[in-house]
C-alpha positions in Angstrom: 117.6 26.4 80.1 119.9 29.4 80.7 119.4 32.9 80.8 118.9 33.5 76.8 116.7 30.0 76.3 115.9 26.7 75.1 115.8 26.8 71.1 113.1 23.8 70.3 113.3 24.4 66.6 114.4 27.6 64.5 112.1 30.7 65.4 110.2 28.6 68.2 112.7 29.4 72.0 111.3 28.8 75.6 112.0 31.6 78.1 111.6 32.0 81.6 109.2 34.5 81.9 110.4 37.9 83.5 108.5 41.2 84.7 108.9 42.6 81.2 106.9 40.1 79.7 103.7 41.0 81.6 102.2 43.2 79.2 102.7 41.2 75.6 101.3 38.2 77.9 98.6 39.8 79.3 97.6 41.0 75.7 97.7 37.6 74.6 95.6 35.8 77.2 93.3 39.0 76.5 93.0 39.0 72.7 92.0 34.8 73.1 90.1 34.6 76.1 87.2 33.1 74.7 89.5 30.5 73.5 91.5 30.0 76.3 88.5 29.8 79.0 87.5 26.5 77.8 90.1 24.9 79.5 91.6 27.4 81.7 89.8 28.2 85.1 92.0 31.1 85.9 90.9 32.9 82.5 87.9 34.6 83.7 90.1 36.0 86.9 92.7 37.1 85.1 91.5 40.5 84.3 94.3 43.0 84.7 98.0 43.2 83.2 99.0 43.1 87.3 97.6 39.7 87.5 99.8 38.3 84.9 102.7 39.9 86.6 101.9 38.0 89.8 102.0 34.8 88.2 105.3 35.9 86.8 106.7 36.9 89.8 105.6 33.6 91.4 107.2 31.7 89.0 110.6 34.3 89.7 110.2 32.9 93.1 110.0 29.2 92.0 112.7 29.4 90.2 115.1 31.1 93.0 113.8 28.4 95.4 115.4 25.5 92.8 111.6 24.3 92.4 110.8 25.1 88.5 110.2 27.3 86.6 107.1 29.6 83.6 108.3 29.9 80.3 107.0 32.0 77.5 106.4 30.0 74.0 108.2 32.8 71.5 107.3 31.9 68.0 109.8 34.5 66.0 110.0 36.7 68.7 106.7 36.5 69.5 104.7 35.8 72.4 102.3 32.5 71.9 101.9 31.0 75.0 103.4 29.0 78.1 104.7 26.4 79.0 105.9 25.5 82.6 106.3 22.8 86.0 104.4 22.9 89.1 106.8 22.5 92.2 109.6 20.4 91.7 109.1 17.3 94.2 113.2 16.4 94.6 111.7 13.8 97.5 110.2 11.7 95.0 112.3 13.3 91.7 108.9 13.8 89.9 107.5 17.2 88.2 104.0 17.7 86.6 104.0 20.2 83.6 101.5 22.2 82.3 100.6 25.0 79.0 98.6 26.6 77.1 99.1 28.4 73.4 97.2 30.9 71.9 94.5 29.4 69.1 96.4 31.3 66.6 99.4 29.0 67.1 97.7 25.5 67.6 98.4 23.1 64.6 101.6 24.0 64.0 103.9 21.7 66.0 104.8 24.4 68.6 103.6 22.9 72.0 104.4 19.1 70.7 108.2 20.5 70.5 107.7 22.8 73.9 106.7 19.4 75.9 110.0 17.5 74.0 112.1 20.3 75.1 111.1 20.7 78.6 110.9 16.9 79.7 114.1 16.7 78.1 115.6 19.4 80.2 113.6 17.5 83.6 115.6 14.4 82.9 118.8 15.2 81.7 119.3 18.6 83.3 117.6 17.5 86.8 117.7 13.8 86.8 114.1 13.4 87.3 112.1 10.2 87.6 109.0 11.1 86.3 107.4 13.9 84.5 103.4 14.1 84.3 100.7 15.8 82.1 97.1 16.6 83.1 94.6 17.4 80.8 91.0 18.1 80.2 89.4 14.7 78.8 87.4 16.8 76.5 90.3 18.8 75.5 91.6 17.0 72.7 94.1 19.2 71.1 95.6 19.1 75.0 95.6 15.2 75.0 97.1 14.4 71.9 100.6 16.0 73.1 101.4 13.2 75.3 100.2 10.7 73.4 102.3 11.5 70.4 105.4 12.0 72.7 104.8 8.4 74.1 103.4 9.5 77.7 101.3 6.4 78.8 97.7 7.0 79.8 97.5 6.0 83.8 93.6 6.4 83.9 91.0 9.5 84.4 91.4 11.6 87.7 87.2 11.6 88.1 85.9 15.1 88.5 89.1 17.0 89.8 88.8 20.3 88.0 86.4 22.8 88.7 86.1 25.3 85.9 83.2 27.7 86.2 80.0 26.0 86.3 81.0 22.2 86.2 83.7 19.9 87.4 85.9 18.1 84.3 87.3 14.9 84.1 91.3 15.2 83.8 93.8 12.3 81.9 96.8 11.9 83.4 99.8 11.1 81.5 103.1 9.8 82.5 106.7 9.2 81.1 110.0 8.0 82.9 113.3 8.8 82.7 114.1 5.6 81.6 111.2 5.0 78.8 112.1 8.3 77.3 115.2 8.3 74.9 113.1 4.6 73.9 109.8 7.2 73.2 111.9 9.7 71.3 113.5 7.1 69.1 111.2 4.3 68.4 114.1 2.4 66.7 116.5 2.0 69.4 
């Protein structure tokens, strides 16, 4: 990742997210809340452009502190959702990674390639051990990401999301450094 991106595929790039991006980004979570707040607690919360420029400053800080980093999904140039790692933990050399796309974009390849690009950047670029997904059991389009990257299943973390009214089971996905060029390429 530098300072002009991370082409996945022509048209699709992964970019840090800066300042300037608050407003197409705040439009987008807008324009698909209803989508989005099925899996997303922070949805409902996130009700003004300045709360989306929080989150991007956040990140900013993350990234100055060597600890990881948001990126926007750009799809031709524009916004279509994020992609990004919770704190780095250099202790243990493990990262967990997390995203969203607008329902407009889903079906299409885009996040599969966004998840390729960025555990590829987490081991090659950072020497990570271990890079982990958590998702929604119920969210299927979610779970299917890993899956068909070759993340192995570890088992259902009971109850450890609240969002809104009820508390949802998450999957947890795993890959390691080692069992990924072997994921990528079946053949080898």
């Amino acid at each position: 990742m530098n300072a002009f991106g991370l082409t996945c595929r022509p048209g699709l790039t992964l970019r840090i997210l800066e300042e300037r991006h608050a407003t197409p980004f705040f439009r987008l979570v807008d324009g698909d809340r209803d989508h989005l707040r099925q899996w997303l607690p922070w949805v409902d919360k996130t009700v003004e452009e300045a709360q989306i420029l929080e989150f991007i400053r956040s990140g900013l800080r993350q990234f100055a502190e060597n600890a990881g980093f948001h990126s926007g999904i750009w799809l031709d140039g524009e916004p279509a959702g994020v992609i990004g790692f919770q704190r780095v933990n250099w202790l243990n050399r493990k990262v967990e990674l997390g995203y969203w796309l607008s329902s407009r974009q889903q079906g299409k390849g885009l996040m599969t390639d966004a998840v390729r690009a960025l555990t590829t950047f987490a081991f090659q670029e950072w020497g990570l051990h271990r890079v982990q997904i958590q998702c929604a059991t119920e969210n299927h389009r979610s779970c299917a990401i890993p899956v068909r990257l070759g993340f192995a299943h570890e088992g259902v973390a009971r109850e450890a999301q609240f969002l809104r009214d009820r508390f949802l089971d998450l999957n947890l996905y795993s890959m390691l450094a080692r069992d990924w060029p072997t994921a990528q390429n079946p053949q080898s």
